[in-house]
Each structure stands twice: as C-alpha cells, then as structure tokens.
C-alpha positions in Angstrom: -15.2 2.2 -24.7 -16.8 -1.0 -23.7 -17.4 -2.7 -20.5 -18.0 -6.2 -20.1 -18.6 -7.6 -16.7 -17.9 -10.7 -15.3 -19.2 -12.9 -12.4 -15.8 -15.0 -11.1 -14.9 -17.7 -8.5 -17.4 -18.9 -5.9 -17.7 -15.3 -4.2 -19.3 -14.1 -7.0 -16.8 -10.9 -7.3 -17.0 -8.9 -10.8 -14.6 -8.7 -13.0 -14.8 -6.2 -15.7 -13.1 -5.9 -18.8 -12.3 -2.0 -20.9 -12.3 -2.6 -24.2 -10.8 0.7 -26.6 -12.2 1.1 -29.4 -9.1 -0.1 -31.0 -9.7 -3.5 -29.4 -6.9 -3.0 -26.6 -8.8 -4.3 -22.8 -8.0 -3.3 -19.5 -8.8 -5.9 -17.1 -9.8 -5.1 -13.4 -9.6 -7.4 -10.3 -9.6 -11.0 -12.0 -10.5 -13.1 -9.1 -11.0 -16.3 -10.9 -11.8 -18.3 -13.7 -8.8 -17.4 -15.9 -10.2 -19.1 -19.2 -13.6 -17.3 -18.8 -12.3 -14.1 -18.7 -9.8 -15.1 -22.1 -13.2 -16.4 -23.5 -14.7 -12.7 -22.9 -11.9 -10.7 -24.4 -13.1 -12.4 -27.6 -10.7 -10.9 -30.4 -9.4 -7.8 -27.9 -5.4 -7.9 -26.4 -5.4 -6.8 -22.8 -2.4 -4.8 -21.8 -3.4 -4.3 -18.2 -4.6 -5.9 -15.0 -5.8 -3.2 -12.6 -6.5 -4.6 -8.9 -8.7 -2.6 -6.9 -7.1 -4.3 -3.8 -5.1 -7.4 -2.8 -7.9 -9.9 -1.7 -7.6 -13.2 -2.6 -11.0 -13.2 -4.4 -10.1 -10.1 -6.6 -6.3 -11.9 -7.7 -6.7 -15.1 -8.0 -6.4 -15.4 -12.0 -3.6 -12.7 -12.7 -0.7 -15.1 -12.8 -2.5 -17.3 -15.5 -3.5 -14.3 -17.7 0.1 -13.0 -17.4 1.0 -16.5 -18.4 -1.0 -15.7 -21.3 -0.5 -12.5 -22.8 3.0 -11.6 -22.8 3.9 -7.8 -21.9 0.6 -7.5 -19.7 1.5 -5.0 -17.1 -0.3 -5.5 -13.1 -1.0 -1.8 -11.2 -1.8 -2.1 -7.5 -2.1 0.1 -4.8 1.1 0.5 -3.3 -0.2 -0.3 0.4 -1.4 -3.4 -1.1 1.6 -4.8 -2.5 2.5 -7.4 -0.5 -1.0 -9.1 -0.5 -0.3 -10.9 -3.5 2.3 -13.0 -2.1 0.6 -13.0 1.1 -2.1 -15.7 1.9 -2.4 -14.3 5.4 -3.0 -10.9 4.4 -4.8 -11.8 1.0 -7.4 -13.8 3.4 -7.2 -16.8 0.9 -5.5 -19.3 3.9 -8.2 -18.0 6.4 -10.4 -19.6 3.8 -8.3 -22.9 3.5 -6.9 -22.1 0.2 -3.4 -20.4 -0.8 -3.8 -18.4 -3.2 -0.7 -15.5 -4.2 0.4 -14.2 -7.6 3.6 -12.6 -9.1 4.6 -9.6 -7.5 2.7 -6.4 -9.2 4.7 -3.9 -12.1 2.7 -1.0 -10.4 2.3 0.5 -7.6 -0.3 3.4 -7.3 -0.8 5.9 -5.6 -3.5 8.9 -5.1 -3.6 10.7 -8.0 -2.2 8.8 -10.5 -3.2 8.2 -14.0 -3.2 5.9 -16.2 -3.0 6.4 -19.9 -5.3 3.5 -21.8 -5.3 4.0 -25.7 -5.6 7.9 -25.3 -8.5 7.4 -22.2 -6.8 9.0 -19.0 -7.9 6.2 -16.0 -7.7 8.3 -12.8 -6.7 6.7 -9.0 -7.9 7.7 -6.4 -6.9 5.9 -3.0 -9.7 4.7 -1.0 -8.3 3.4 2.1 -10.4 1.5 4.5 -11.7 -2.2 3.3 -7.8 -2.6 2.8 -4.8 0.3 3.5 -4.4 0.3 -0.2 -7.4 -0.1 -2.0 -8.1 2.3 -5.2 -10.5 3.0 -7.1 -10.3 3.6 -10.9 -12.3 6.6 -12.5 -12.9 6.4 -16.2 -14.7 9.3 -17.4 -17.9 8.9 -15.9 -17.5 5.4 -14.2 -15.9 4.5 -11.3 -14.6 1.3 -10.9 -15.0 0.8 -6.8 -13.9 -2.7 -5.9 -14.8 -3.1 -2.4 -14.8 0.3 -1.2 -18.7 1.0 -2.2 -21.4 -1.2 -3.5 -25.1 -0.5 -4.3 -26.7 -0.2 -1.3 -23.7 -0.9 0.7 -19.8 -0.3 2.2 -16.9 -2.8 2.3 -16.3 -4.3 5.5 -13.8 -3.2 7.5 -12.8 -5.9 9.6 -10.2 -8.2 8.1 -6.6 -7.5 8.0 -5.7 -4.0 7.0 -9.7 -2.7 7.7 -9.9 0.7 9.2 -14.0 1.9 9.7 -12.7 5.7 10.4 -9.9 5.4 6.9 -13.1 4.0 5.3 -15.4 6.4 6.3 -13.2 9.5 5.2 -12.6 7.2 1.5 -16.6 7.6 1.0 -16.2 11.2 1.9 -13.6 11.9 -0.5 -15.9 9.9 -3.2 -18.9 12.2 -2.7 -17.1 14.8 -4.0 -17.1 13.4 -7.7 -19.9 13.8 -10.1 -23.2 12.7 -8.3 -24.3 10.8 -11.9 -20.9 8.9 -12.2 -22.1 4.8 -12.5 -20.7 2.7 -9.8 -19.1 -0.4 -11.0 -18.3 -2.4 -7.6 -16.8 -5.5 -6.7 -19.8 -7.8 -6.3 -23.2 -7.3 -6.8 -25.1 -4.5 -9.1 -23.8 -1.4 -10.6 -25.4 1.7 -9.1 -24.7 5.1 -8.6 -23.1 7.8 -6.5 -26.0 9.9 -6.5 -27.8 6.8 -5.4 -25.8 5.9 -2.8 -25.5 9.1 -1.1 
C-alpha cells in the first residue's frame, strides 16, 4: 500500500491518500483544495473519505470529491456527526467562514473495521480534541488526526474538547505497538515510541 500526503488549505492540515495495490485510494480528512487532492490520486479511484474528526479544516473538500467520484462512501465518528452541517461546532464561522458538507454514510465507532481491498483499517475512538475523533490503524501506521502529533497533543479547548477524555485517548494509544509510524493531522510524521 501507498501513502501520499498532502499539505491542504491555509492551516496546513495533511491529507493523506491509501492507495491498494490494485489502484483503489482511501482518502483521509480532506480539508481543502479539492482539485489538488484529484491531481494526487493520479490514475487511482477512491472509494472512501475517512474523517478523523469534524473540524472545518479536516472537511472542507468532501462535498466536491463526492461530486466527483460517484459511489464514494464518508465514515465519521459517530459523536462527530453533526459537525459537518455544523459551522458552530465545525469552528469554520468562529473563523469567519461557513464551511459544512453532506451528511456522512458512516458512523464509527470503537472497534470498528474497515475492509479496504482486503487491508483491514482498524478504529479506535480517541476522544478528547473532539467527543468523536478516531483514529485509523492500518497495519503499522496510525493515522492520528488531531489526537497526537510529533512532539505534541491536540488541543482541547474548542467545542467538544475534554483534557481528562484526551488524556485517557493517549493512554489507550500507548498500548499499540511502540514502532507503529504516526501520521497526524498537521505537521511531521513520527512515532509512538517517540512520543512516549
């Protein structure tokens, strides 16, 4: 499998694409720049949008790639649902925007999994930065949103934050494989082993 990372929108948050060996893509948290990220899947049909949480920085181009590839299914946490409609709870009108999307086909929960062209994508709620994020485990990379970051923790005090649900979210993600690669939400990849 393939991963091709993405810098989006003018908060710089990462979007990365999956690409199967058979040329299917997962895309997770397309925040922006809806025609960059078409330009990136190159040749490869994306069947899924997986949002690590509901932030208006993290949605903002899922309605035009649904425009765009017909069938393309959107998995959410299911605490996170109604931020996509929600420019209040998204943050986007605190910013002076208004940004919202089509409501999501998924809603996740802990323990899920997701089957992408035979790979087995594992959620695990992560609470905390927002009452639904998720993060994504595939094989040995972890896809954290803005849970964890390299040399850092989401913050926890815009609508939904909780600093004690966030604190028990890294707890539960120190438990996994200390050499799993951290793929975050902004900024550099890293590890857990590193950011223990």
């Amino acid at each position: 499998m393939q991963i091709k990372r993405i810098v989006t929108g003018e908060l710089r948050e990462i979007c990365y694409l999956l690409i199967s060996n058979s040329g299917h893509a997962a895309i997770i948290d397309p925040g922006a720049d809806p025609q960059l990220i078409i330009q990136r899947l190159e040749s490869s049909t994306p069947t899924m949008i997986l949002l690590t949480h509901g932030h208006y920085d993290h949605i903002g181009a899922v309605d035009a790639l649904k425009a765009r590839y017909e069938g393309i299914k959107v998995y959410i946490g299911a605490q996170d649902a109604d931020f996509l409609a929600d420019p209040q709870k998204n943050m986007s009108r605190k910013n002076n925007l208004i940004v919202s999307c089509a409501a999501a086909d998924v809603l996740l929960e802990d323990g899920d999994s997701i089957d992408f062209d035979g790979s087995d994508i594992k959620v695990i709620t992560t609470p905390g930065h927002t009452m639904g994020s998720v993060c994504y485990l595939v094989a040995d990379c972890l896809f954290s949103g803005d849970t964890l970051f390299n040399g850092a923790t989401g913050r926890t005090d815009l609508y939904g934050g909780d600093s004690v649900k966030l604190q028990e979210s890294l707890q539960k993600l120190k438990k996994l494989n200390k050499d799993t690669v951290v793929y975050p939400g902004h900024g550099l990849k890293t590890t857990l082993k590193n950011e223990q």
